[in-house]
RONU-319816 format. One line per field, with one value per residue (C-alpha): residue number from 1; x, y, z; residue in one letter. Coordinates in Angstrom, 3 decimals. Layout:
seq <- NUM,...
u <- X,...
v <- Y,...
w <- Z,...
type <- a,...
! end
This chain:
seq <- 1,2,3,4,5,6,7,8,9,10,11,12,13,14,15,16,17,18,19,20,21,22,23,24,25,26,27,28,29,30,31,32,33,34,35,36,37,38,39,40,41,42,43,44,45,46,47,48,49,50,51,52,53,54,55,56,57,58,59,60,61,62,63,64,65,66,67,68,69,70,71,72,73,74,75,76,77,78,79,80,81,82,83,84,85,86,87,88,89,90,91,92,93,94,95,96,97,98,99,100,101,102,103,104,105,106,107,108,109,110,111,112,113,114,115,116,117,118,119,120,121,122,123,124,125,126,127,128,129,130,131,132,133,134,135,136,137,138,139,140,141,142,143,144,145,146,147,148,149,150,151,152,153,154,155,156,157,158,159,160,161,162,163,164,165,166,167,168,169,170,171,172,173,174,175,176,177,178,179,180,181,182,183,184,185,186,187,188,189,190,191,192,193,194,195,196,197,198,199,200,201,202,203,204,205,206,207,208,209,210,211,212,213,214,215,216,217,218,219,220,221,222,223,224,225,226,227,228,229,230,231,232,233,234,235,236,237,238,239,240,241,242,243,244,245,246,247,248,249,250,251,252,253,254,255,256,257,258,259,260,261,262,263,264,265,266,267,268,269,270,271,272,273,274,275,276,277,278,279,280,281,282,283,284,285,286,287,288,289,290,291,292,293,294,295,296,297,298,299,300,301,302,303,304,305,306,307,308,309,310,311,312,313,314,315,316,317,318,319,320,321,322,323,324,325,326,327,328,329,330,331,332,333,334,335,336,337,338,339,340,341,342,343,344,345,346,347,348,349,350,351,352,353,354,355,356,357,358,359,360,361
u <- 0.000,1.016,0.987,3.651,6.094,7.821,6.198,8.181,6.839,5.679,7.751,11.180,9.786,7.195,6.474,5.514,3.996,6.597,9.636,10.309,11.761,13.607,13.497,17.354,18.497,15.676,17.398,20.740,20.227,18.145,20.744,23.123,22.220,21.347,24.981,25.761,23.767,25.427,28.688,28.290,26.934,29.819,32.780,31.296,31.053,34.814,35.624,35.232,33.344,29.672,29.619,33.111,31.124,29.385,32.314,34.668,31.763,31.700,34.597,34.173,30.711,31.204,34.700,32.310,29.961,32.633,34.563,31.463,30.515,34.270,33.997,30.599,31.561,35.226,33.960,30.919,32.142,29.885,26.937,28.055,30.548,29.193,27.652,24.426,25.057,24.990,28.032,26.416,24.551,27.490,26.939,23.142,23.716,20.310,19.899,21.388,24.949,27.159,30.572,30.713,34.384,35.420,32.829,34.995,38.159,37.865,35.437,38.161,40.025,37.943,37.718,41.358,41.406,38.556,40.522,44.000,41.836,40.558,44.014,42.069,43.804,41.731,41.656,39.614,37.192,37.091,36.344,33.382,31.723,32.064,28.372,26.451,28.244,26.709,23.575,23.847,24.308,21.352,19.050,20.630,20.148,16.379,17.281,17.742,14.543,13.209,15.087,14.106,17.860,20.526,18.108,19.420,18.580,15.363,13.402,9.590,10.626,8.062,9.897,10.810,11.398,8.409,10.335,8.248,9.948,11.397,13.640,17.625,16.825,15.173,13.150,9.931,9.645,10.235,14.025,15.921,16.014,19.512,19.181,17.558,19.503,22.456,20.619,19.457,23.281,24.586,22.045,23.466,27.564,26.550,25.162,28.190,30.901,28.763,28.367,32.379,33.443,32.064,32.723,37.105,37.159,38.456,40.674,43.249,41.037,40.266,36.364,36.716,38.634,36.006,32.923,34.807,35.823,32.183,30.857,32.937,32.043,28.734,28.946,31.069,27.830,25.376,27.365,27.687,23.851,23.174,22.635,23.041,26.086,29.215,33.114,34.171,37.730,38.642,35.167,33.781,32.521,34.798,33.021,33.810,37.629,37.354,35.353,38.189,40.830,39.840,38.442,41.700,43.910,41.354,41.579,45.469,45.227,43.176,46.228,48.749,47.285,46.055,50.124,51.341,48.979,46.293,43.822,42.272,43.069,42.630,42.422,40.925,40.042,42.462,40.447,38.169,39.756,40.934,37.116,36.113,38.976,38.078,34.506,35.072,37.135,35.008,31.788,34.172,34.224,36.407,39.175,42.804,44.498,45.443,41.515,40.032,42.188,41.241,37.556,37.736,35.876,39.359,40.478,37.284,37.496,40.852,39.907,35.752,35.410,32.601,30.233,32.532,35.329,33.514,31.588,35.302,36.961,33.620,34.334,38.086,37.126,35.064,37.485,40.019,37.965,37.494,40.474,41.880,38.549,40.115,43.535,42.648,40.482,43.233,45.714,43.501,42.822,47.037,46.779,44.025,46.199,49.410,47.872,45.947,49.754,51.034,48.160,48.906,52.684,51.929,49.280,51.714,54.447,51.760,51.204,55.185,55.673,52.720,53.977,57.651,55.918,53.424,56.873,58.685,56.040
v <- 0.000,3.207,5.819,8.630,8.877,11.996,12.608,13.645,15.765,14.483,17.085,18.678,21.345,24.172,26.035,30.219,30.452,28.867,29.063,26.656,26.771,24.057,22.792,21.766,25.290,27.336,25.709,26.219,30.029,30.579,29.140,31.093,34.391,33.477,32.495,36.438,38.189,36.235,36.760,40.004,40.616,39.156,40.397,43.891,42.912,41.676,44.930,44.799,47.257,46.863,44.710,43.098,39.983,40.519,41.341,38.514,36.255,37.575,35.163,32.213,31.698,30.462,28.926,26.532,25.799,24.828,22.789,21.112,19.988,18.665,16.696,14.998,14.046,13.372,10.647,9.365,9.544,6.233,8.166,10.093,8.621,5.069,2.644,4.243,7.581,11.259,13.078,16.396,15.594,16.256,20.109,19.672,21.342,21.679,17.875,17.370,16.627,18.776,17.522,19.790,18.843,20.518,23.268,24.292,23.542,25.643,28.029,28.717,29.738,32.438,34.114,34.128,35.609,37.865,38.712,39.594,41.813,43.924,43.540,40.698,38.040,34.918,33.412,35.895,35.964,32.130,32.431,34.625,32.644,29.606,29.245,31.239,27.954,25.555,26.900,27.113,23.380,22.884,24.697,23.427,19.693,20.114,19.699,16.727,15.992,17.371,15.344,12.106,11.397,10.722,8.673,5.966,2.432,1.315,1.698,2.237,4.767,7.855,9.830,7.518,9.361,7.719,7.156,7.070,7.874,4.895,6.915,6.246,2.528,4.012,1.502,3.087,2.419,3.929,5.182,7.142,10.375,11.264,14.727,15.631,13.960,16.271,19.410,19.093,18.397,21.338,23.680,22.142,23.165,26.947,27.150,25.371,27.508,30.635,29.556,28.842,31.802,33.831,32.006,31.341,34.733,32.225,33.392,33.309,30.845,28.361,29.241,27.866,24.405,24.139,24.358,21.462,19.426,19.558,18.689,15.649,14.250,14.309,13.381,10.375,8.695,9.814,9.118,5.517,5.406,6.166,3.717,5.386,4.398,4.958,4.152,1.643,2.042,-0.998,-1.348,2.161,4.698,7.765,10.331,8.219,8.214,12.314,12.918,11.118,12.736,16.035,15.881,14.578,18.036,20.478,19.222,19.527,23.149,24.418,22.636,24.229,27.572,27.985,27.494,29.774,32.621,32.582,35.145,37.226,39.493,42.923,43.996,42.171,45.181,48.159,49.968,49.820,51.609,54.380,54.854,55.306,57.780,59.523,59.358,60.251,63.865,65.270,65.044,66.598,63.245,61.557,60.078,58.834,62.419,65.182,67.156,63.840,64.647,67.874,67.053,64.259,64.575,64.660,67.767,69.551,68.897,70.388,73.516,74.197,74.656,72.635,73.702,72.090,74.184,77.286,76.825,76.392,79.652,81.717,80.577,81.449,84.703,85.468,84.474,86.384,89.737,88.640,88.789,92.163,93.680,92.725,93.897,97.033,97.267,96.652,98.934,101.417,100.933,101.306,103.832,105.585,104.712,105.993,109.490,109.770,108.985,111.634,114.032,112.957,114.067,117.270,118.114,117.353,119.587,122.907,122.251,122.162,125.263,127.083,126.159,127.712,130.882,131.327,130.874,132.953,135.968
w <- 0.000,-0.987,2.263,0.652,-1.338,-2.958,-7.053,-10.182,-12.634,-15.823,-17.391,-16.940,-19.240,-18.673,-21.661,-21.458,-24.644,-27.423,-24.717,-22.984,-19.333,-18.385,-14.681,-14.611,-16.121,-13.851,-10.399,-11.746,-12.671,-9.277,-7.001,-9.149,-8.449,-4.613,-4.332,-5.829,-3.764,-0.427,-2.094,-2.467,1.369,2.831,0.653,1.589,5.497,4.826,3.760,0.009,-2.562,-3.508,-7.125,-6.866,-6.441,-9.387,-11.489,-10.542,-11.343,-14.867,-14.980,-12.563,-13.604,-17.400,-16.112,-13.843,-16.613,-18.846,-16.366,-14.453,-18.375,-18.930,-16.309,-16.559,-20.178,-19.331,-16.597,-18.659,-21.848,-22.781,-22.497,-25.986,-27.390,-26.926,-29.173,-30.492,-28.876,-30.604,-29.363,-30.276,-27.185,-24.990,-25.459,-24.844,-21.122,-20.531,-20.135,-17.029,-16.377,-14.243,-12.729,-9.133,-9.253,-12.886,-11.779,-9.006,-10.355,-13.316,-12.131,-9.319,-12.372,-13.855,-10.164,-10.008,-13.327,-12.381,-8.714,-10.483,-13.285,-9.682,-7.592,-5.255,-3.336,-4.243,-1.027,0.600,-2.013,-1.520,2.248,1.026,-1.753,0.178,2.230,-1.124,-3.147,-1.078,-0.952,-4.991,-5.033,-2.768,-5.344,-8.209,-6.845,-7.813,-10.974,-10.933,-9.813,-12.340,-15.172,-12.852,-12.246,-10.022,-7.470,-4.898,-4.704,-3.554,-1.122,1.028,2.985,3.266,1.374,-0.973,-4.460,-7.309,-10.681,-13.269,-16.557,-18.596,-20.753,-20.971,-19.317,-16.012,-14.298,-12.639,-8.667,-5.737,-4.585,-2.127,-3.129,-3.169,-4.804,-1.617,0.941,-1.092,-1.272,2.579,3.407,0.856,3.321,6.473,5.342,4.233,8.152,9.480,7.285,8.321,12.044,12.386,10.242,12.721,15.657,14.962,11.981,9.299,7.072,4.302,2.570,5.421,5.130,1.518,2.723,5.947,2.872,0.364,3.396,5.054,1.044,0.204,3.515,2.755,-0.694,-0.195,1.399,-0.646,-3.733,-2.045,-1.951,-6.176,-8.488,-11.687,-14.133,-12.928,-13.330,-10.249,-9.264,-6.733,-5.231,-5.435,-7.379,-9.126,-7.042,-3.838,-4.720,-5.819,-2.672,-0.158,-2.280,-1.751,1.740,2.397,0.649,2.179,6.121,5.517,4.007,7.072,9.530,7.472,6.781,10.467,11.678,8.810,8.737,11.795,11.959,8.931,6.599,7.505,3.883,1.547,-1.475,-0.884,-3.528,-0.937,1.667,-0.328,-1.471,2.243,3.065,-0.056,0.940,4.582,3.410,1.338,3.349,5.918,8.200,9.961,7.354,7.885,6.644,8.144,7.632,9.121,12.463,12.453,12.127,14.244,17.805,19.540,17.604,18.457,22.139,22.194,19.720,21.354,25.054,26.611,28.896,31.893,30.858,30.428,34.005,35.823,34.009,34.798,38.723,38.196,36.781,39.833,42.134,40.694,40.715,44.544,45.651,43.240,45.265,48.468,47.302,46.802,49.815,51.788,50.013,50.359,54.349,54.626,52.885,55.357,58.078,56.366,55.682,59.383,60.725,58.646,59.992,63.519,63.254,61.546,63.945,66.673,64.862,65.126,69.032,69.416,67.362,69.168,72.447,71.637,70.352,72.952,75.370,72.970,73.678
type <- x,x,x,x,x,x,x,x,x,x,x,x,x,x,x,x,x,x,x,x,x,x,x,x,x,x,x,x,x,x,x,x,x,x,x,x,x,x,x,x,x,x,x,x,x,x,x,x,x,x,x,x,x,x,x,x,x,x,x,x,x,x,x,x,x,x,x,x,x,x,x,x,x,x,x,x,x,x,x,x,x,x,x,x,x,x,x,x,x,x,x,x,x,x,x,x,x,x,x,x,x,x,x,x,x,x,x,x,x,x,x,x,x,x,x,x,x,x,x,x,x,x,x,x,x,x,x,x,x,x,x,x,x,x,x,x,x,x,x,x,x,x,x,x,x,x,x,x,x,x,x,x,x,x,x,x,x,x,x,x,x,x,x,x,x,x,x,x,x,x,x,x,x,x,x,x,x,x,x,x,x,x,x,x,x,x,x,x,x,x,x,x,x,x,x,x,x,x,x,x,x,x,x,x,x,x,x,x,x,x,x,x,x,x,x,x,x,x,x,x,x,x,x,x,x,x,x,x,x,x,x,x,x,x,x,x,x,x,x,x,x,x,x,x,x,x,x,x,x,x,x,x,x,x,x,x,x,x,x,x,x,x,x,x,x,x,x,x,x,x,x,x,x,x,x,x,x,x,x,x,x,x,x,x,x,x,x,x,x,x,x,x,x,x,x,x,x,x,x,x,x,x,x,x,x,x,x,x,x,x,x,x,x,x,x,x,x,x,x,x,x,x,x,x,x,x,x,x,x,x,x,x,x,x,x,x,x,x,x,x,x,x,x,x,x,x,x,x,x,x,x,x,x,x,x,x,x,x,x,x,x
! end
């Protein structure tokens, strides 16, 4: 008895009119552009200009279409160059097939091309696109759900994902839906690379190496899980040998990069900086020359009197008036005294000279 199970759509095509929108390309182009506009939030947190993001991906993005296609036809090559196969069908993109390995690899490319065209160090830009890349993958793993594809083996789970195409040997049933179990895992590495970014300030490119670590760990099982065609090397799948591989290179690079250069960079766009100084003088604020000191709160104290200041040299000024008041009060009472002394011996000076007359007569 069926209870649930998760449906595909009859169609991996919806048609507006005589265009038709393909489910694959729509998830890729969606998760696309979220990945830009988280790129772009964090590079500018970092301390990076508005629309570098956007730039750099000018380059990284068609690099990663490009090299996730290499791959996918590089490592399943039978599909069109087979017996019976159409190898004009290796260029038909919009069919599904993307290689998240050549994606990186070469779309790690373009950005470095795109970082050197700007004067960027690529590992900071890394640490930045790393959770908006994840997150990219977990939209862009829809569309393979809507091509019917890349499903696990069987199963009557719930959730169990209901095959029902028959096209390219598919056999219709009920499987474990591995696109989701990778798109649900994709969501759960953007949160951790976010969550320990901001917890231990990862820098110098470690963000980037915590995200690819985190992914092939979670790939290596879920790639275990698939059924689809695939090239075995000694017991397992490419993807399982890729995934080990490069879970393996990224844990050392955090190691080595934490002992080499700890911390984070303190500039990561120096185009930036000069921007804000530039910004900061001419509306007169607070910049890193010479008119930003003078402008700066500090300078003002020194220059303005406060109210504080003002209060204490109006009690000063009082005080002083005080005591020239009683200065001269007391100069003058000496002098009184000075003058009724002088009186008193001149007065005494008459009596004596009227006595000696009066004797005289």
């Amino acid at each position: 008895m069926e209870l649930a199970y998760i449906p595909s759509p009859s169609s991996g095509v919806l048609y507006l009119g005589p265009v038709p929108l393909r489910g694959y390309a729509f998830s890729i182009l969606v998760g696309l552009f979220v990945a830009l506009w988280i790129v772009d939030r964090r590079w500018v947190a970092r301390g990076g200009q508005k629309g570098t993001a956007w730039d750099i991906a000018f380059w990284a993005i068609p690099f990663g279409l490009v090299g996730g296609r290499l791959y996918h036809v590089i490592t399943d090559y039978q599909l069109y160059f087979g017996e019976g196969r159409d190898w004009v069908d290796a260029f038909k993109i919009w069919e599904g097939g993307l290689g998240i390995w050549g994606a990186v690899a070469l779309g790690a490319l373009g950005a470095w091309i795109g970082c050197r065209r700007r004067g960027i160090a690529l590992p900071p830009y890394a640490d930045a696109v790393a959770p908006g890349l994840a997150l990219a993958q977990a939209i862009g793993r829809w569309g393979n759900w809507f091509n019917q594809e890349l499903y696990g083996r069987e199963t009557d789970l719930p959730w169990a994902l209901h095959i029902t195409s028959t096209e390219g040997g598919r056999v219709p049933g009920y499987y474990h839906p591995t696109f989701l179990y990778e798109s649900l895992w994709c969501v759960g590495v953007a949160l951790l690379v976010i969550w320990a970014d901001r917890r231990f300030k990862l820098g110098h490119g470690r963000a980037f190496a915590l995200y690819v670590a985190a992914y092939c760990a979670g790939r290596f099982w879920i790639e275990y899980m698939r059924v689809d065609e695939a090239h075995d090397i000694l017991g397992l799948r490419l993807n399982n040998w890729t995934a080990m591989i490069v879970f393996v290179l990224a844990v050392v690079y955090i190691v080595v990069s934490a002992k080499k250069r700890p911390g984070r960079e303190d500039v990561v766009e120096p185009g930036a900086a000069a921007a804000f100084d530039g910004a900061a003088d001419a509306s007169g604020g607070t910049g890193t020359g010479e008119k930003g000191k003078a402008d700066s709160p500090e300078a003002k104290g020194d220059a303005e009197p406060t109210e504080d200041t003002e209060a204490g040299g109006d009690a000063k000024a009082e005080e002083a008036a005080k005591n020239a008041k009683n200065a001269k009060s007391a100069k003058g009472k000496e002098d009184a005294e000075a003058g009724d002394d002088a009186e008193a011996d001149s007065g005494g000076a008459r009596s004596k000279d009227g006595a000696g007359s009066a004797k005289k007569s």
